[in-house]
TORMI-916806 format. One record per atom (N, C-alpha, C, O): residue number from 1; residue in one letter; atom name; x, y, z. Coordinates in steps of 0.02 Angstrom, whole numbers, plus 50000, padded with zeros to 5 digits. Layout:
<rs>
NUM|a|CA|X|Y|Z;
...
</rs>
This chain:
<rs>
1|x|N|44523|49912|45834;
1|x|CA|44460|49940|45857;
1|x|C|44463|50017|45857;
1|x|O|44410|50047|45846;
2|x|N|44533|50060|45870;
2|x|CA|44518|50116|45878;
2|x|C|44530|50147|45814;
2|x|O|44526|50208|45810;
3|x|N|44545|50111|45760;
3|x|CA|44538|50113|45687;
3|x|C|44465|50136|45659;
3|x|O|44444|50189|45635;
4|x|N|44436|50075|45673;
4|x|CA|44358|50068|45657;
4|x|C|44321|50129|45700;
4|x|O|44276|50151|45665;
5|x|N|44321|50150|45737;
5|x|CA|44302|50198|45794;
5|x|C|44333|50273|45742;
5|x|O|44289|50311|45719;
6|x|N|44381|50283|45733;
6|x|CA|44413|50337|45696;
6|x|C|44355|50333|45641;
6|x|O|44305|50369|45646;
7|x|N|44364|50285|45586;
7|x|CA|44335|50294|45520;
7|x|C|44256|50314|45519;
7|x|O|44228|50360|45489;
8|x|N|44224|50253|45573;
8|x|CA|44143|50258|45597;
8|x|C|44152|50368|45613;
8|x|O|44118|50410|45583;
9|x|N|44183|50377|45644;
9|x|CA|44163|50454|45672;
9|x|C|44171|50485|45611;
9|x|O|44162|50546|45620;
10|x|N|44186|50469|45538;
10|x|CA|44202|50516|45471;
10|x|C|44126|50493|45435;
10|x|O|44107|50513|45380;
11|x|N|44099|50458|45469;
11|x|CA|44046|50441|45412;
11|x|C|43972|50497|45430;
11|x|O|43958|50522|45485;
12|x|N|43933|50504|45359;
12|x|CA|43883|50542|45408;
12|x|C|43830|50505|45450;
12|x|O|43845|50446|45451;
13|x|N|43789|50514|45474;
13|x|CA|43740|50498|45524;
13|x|C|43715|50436|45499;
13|x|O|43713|50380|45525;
14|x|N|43687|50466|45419;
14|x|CA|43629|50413|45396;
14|x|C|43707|50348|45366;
14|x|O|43696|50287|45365;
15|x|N|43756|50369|45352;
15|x|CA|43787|50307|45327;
15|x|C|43821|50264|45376;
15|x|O|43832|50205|45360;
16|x|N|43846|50296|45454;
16|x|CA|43852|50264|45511;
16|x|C|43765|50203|45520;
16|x|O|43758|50149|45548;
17|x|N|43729|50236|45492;
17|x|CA|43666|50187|45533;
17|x|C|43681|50119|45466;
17|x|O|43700|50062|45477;
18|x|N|43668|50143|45412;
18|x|CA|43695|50096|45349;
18|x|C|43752|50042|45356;
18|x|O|43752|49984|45336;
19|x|N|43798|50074|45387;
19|x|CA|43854|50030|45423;
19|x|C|43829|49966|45453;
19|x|O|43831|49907|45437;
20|x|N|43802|50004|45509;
20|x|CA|43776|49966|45555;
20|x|C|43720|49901|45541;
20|x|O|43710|49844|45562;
21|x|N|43701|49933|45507;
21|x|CA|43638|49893|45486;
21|x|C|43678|49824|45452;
21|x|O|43663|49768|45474;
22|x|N|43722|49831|45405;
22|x|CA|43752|49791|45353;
22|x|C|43799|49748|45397;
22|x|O|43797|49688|45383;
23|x|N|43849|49771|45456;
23|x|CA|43900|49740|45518;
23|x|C|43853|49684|45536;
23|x|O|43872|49626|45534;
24|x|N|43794|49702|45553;
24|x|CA|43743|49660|45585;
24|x|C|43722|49596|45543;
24|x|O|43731|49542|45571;
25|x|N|43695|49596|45480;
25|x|CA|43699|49546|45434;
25|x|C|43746|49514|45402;
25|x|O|43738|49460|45373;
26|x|N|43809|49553|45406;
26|x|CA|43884|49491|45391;
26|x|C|43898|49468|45467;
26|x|O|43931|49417|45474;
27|x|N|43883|49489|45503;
27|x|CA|43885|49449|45577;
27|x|C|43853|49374|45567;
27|x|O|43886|49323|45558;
28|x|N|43778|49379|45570;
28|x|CA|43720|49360|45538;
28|x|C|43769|49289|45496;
28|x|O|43787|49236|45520;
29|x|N|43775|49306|45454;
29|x|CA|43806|49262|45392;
29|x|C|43863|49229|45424;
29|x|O|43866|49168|45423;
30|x|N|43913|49269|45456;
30|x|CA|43969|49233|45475;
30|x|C|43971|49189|45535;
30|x|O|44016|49150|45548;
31|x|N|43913|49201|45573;
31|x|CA|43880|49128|45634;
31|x|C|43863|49074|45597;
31|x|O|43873|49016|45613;
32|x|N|43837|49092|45547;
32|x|CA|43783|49024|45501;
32|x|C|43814|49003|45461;
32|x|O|43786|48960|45428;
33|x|N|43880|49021|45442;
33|x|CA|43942|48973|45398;
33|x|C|44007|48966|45438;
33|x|O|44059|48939|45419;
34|x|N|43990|49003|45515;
34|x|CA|44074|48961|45541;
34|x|C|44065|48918|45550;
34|x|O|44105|48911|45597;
35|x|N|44018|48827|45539;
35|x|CA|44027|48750|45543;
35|x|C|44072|48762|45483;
35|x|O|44121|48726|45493;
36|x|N|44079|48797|45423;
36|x|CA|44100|48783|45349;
36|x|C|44175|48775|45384;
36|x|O|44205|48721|45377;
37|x|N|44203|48827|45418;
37|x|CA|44276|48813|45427;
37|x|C|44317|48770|45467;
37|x|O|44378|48766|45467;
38|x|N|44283|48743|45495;
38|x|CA|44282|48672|45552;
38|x|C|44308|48604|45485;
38|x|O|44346|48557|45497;
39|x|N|44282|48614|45433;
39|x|CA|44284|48542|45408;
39|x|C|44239|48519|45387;
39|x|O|44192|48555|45369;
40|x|N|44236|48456|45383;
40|x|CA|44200|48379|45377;
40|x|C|44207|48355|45441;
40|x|O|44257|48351|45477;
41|x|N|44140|48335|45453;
41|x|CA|44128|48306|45525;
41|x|C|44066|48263|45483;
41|x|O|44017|48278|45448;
42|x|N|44107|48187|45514;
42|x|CA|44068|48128|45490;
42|x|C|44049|48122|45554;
42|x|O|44085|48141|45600;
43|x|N|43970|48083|45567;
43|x|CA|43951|48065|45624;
43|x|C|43946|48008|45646;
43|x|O|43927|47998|45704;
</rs>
């Protein structure tokens, strides 16, 4: 974390918000395919 915190403070303004924006939609993506890593679940 204090990695990501370092690198985020080198970026400029408008590409910190770009960041952000993009963190938010692989978030997004990675809720709505973690069932994928669970398996097969027969019911």
């Amino acid at each position: 974390e204090k990695e990501k915190a370092v690198q985020l403070q080198r970026f400029s303004p408008e590409a910190r918000q770009q960041f952000e924006v993009y963190a938010k939609k692989c978030e997004g993506v990675h809720h709505r395919n973690a069932h994928k890593l669970r398996g097969v679940h027969n019911l």
